[in-house]
DSSP file (Angstrom, degrees, kcal/mol; ACC not computed):
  #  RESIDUE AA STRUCTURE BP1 BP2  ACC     N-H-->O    O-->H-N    N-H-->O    O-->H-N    TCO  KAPPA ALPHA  PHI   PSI    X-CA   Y-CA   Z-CA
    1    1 A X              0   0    0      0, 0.0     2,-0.3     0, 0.0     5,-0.1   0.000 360.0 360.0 360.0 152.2    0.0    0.0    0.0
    2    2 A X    >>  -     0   0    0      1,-0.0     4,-1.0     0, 0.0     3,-0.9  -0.697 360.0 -91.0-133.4 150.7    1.6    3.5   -1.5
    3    3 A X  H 3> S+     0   0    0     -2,-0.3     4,-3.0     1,-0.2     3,-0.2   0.821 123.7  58.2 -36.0 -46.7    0.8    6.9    0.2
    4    4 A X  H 3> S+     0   0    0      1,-0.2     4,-1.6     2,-0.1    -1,-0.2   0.787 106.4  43.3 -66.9 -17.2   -2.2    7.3   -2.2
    5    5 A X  H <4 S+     0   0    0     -3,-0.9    -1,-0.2     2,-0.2     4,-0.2   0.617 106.8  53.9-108.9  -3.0   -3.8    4.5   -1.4
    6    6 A X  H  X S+     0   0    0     -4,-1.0     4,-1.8    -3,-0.2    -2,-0.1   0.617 111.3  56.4 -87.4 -22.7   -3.5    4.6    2.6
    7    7 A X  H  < S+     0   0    0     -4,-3.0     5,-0.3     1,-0.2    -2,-0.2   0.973 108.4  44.8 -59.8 -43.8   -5.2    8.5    2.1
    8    8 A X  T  X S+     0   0    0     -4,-1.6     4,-0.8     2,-0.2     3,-0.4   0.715 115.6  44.1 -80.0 -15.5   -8.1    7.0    0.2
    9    9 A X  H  > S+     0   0    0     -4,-0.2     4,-0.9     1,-0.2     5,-0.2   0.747 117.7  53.2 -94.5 -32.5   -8.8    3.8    2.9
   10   10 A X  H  < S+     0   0    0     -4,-1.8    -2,-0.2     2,-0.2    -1,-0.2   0.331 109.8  40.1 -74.2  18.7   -8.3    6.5    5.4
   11   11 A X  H  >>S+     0   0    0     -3,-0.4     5,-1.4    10,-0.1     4,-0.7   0.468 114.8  55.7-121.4 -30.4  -10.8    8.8    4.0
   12   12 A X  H  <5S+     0   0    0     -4,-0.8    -2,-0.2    -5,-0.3    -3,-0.1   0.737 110.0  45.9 -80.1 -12.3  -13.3    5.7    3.3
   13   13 A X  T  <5S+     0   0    0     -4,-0.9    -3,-0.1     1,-0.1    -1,-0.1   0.879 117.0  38.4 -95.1 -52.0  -13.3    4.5    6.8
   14   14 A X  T  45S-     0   0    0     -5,-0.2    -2,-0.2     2,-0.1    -1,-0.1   0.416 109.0-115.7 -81.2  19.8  -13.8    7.8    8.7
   15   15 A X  T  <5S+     0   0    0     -4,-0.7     2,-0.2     1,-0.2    -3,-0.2   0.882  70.6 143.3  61.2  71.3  -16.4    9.3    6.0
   16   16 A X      < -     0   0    0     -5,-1.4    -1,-0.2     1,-0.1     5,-0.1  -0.825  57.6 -97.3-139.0 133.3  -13.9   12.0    5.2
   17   17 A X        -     0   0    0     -2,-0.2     4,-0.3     1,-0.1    -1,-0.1   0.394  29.1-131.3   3.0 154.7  -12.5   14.0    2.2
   18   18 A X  S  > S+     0   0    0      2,-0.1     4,-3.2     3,-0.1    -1,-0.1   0.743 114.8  54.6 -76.8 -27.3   -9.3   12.8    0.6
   19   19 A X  H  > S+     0   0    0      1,-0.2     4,-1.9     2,-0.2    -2,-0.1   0.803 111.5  42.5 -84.6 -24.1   -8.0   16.0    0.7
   20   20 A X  H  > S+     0   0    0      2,-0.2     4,-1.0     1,-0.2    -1,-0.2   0.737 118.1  52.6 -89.6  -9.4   -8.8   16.2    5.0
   21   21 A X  H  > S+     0   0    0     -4,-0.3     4,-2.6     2,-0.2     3,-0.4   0.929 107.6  46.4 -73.5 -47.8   -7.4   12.6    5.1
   22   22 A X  H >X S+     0   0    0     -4,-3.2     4,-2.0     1,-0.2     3,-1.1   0.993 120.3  41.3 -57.2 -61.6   -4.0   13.4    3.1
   23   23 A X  H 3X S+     0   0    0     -4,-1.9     4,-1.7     1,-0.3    -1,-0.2   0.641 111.5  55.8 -80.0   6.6   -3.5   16.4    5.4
   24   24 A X  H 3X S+     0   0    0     -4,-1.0     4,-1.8    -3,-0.4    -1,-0.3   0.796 113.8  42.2 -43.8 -50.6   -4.7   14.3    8.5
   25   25 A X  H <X S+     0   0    0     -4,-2.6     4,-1.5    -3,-1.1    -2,-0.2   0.640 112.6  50.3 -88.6 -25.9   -2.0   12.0    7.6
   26   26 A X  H  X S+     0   0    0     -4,-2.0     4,-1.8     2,-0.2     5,-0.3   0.900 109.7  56.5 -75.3 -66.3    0.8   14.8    6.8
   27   27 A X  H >X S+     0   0    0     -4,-1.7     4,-2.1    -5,-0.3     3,-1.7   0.894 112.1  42.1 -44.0 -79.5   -0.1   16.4   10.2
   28   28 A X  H 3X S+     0   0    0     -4,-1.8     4,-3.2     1,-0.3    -1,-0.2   0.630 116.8  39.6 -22.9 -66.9    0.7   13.2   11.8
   29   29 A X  H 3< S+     0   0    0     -4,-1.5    -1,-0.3     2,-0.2    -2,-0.2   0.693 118.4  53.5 -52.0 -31.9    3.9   11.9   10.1
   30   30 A X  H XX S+     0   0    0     -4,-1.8     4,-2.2    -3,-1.7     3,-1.3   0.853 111.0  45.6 -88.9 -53.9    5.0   15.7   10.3
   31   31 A X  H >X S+     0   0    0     -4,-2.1     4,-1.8    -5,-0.3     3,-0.7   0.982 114.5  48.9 -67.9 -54.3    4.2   15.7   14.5
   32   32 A X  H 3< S+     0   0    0     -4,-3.2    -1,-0.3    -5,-0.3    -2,-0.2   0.205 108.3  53.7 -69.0  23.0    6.1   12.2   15.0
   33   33 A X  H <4 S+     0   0    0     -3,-1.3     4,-0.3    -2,-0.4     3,-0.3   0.716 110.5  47.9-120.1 -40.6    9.2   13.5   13.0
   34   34 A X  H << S+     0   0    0     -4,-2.2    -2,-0.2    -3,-0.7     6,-0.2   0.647 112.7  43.3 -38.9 -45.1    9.5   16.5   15.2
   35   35 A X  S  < S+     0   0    0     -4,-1.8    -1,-0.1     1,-0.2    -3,-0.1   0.044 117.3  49.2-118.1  24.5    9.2   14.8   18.6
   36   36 A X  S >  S+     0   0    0     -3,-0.3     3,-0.5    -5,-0.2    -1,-0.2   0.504 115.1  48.2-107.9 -11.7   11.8   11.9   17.2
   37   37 A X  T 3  S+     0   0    0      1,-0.3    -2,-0.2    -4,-0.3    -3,-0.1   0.404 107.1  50.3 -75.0 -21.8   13.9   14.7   16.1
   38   38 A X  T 3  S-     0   0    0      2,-0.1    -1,-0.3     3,-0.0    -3,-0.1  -0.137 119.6-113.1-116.0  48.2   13.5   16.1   19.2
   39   39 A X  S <  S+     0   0    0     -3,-0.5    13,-0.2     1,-0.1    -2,-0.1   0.401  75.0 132.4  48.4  -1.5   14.6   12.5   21.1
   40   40 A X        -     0   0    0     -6,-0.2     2,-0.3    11,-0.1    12,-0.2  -0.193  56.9-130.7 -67.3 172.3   10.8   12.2   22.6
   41   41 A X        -     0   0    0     10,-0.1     2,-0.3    -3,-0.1    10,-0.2  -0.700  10.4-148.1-120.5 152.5    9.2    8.9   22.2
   42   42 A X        -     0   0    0      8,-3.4     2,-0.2    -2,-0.3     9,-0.1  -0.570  19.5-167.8-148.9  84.8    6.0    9.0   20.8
   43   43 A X        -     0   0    0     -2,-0.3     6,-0.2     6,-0.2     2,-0.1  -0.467  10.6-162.1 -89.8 145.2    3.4    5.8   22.3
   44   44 A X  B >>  -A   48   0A   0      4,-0.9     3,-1.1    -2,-0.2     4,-0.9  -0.659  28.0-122.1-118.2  67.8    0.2    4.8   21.0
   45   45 A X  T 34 S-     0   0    0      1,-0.3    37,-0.0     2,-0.2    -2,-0.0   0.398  94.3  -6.0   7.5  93.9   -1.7    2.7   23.4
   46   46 A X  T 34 S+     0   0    0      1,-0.1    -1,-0.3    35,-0.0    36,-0.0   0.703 129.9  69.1  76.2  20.7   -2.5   -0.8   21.5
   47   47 A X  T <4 S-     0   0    0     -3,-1.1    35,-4.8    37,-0.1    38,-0.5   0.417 103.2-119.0-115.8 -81.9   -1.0    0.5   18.3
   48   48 A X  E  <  -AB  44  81A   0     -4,-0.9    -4,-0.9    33,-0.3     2,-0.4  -0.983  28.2 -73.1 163.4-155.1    2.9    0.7   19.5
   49   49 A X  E     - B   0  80A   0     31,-3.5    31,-2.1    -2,-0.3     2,-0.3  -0.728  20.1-147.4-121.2 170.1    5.7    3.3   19.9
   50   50 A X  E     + B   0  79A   0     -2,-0.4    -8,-3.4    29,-0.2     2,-0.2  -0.937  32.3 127.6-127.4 140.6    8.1    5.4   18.2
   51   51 A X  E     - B   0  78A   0     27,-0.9    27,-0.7    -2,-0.3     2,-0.2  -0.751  45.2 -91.1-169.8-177.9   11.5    6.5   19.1
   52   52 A X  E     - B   0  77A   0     -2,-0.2     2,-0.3    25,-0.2    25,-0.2  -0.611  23.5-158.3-113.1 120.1   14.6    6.9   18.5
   53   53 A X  E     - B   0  76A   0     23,-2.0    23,-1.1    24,-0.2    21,-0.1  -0.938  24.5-122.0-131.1 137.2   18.2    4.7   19.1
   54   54 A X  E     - B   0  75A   0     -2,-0.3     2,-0.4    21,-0.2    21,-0.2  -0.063  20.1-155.7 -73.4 122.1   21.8    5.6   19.3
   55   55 A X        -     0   0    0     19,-2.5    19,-0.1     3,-0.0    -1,-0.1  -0.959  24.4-130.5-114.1 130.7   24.0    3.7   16.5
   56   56 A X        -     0   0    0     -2,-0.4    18,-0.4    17,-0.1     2,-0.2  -0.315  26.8-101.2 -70.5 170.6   27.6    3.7   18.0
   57   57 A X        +     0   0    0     16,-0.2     2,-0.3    -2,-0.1    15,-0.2  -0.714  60.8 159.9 -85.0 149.1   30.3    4.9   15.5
   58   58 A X  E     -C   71   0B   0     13,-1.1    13,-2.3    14,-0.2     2,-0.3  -0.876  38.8 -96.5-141.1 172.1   32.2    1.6   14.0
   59   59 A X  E     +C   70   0B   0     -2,-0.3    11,-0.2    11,-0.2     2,-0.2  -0.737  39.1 162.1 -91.5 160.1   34.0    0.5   11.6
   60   60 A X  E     -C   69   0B   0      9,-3.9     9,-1.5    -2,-0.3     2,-0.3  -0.957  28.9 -89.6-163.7 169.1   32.9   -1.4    8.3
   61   61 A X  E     -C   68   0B   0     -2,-0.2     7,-0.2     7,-0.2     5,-0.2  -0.953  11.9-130.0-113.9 128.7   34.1   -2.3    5.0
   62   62 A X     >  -     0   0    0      5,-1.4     4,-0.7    -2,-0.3    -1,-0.1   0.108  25.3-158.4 -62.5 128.1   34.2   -1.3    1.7
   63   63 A X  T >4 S+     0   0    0      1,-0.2     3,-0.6     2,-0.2    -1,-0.2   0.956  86.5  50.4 -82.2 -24.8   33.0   -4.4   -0.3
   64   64 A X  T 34 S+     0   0    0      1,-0.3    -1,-0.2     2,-0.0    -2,-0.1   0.651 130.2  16.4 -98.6 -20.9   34.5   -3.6   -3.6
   65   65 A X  T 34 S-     0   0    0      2,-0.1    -1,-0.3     0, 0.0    -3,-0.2  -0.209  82.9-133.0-138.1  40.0   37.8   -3.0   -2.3
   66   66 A X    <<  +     0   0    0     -4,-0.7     2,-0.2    -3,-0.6    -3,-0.1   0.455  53.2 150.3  18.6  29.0   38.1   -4.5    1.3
   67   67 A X        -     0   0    0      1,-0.1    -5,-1.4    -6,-0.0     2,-0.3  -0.583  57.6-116.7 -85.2 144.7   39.8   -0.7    2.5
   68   68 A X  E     -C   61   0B   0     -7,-0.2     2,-0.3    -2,-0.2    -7,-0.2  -0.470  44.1-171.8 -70.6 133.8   38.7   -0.6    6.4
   69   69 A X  E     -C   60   0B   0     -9,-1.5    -9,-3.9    -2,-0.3     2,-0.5  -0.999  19.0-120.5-142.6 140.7   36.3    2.7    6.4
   70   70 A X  E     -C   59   0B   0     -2,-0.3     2,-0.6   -11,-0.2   -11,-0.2  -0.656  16.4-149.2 -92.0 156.4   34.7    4.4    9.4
   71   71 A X  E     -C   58   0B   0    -13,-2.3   -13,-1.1    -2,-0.5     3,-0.1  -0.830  22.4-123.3-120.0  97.2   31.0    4.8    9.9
   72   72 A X        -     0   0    0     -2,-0.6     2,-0.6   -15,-0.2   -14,-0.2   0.356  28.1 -92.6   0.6 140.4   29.8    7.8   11.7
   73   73 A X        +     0   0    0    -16,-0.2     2,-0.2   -19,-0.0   -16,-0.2  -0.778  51.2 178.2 -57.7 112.6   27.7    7.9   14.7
   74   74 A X        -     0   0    0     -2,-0.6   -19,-2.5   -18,-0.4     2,-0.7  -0.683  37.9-133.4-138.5-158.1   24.0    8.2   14.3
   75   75 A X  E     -B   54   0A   0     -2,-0.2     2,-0.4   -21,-0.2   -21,-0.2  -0.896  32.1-164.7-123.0 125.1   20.5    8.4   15.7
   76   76 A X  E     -B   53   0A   0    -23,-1.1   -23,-2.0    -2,-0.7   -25,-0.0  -0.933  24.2-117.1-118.5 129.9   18.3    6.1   13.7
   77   77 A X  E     -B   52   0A   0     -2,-0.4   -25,-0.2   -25,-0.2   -24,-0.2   0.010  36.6-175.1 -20.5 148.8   14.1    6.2   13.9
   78   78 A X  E     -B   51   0A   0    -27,-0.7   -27,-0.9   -26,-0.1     2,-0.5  -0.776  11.6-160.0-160.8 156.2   12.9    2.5   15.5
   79   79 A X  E     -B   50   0A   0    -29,-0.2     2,-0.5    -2,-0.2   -29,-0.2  -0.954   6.1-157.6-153.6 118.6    8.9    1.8   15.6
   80   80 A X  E     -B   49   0A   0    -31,-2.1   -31,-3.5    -2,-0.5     2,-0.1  -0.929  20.7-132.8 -95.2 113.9    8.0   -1.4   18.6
   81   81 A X  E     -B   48   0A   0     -2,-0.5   -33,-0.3   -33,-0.2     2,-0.2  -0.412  24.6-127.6 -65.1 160.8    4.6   -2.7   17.5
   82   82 A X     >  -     0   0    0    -35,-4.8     4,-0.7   -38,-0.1     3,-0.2  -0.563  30.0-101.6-100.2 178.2    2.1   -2.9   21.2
   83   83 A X  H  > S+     0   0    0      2,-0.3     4,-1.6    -2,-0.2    -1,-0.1   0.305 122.8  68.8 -99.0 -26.5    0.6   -6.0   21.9
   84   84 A X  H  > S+     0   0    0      2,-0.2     4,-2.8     3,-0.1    -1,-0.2   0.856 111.5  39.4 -64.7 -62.6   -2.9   -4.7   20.6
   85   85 A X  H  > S+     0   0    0    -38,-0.5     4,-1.1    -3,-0.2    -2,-0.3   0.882 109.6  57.1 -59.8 -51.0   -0.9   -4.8   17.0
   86   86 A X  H >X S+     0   0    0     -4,-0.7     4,-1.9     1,-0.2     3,-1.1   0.991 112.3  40.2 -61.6 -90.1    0.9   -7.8   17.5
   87   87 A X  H 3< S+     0   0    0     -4,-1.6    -1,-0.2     1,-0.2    -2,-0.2   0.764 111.4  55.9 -32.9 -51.0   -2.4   -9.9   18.2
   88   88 A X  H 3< S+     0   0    0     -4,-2.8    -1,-0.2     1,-0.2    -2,-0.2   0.831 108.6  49.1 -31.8 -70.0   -4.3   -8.3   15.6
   89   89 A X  H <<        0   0    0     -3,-1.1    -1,-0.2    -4,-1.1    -2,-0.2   0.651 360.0 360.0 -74.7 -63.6   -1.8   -9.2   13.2
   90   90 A X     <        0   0    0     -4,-1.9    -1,-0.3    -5,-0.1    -2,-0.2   0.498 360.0 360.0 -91.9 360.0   -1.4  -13.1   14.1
């Protein structure tokens, strides 16, 4: 399922516009991009969470030429389904 096509099953289940679904769905992603951005964690009761975890800097290797390369430290987006989801699911 593609961006267009999670606006239009979210505009056909809450009996809303496409156009108040897309910017329903841009507010959202927009709010949870901010507050991983800003290190908050961002839970959804029976859905699951968002946050954020710390990738140490390491080293790794060039495949094409086996030269030893360093890799940066970063902070990488992580999403835990809840238990709600989980079940649903299986």
């Amino acid at each position: 399922m593609n961006k267009t096509e999670l606006v239009a099953a979210m505009a056909e289940k809450a009996g809303i516009s496409k156009k108040d679904a897309e910017a329903a769905l841009k507010a959202f992603t927009d709010t949870v991009a901010d507050e991983l951005k800003a290190k908050n964690k961002v839970q959804l009761v029976g859905f699951g969470t968002f946050e954020t975890s710390v990738r140490a800097a390491r080293e790794g290797r060039n495949p094409q030429t086996k030269e030893t390369i360093k890799i940066a430290a970063s902070t990488a987006p992580k999403f835990k389904a809840g238990k709600a989801l989980k079940d649903y699911v299986n």
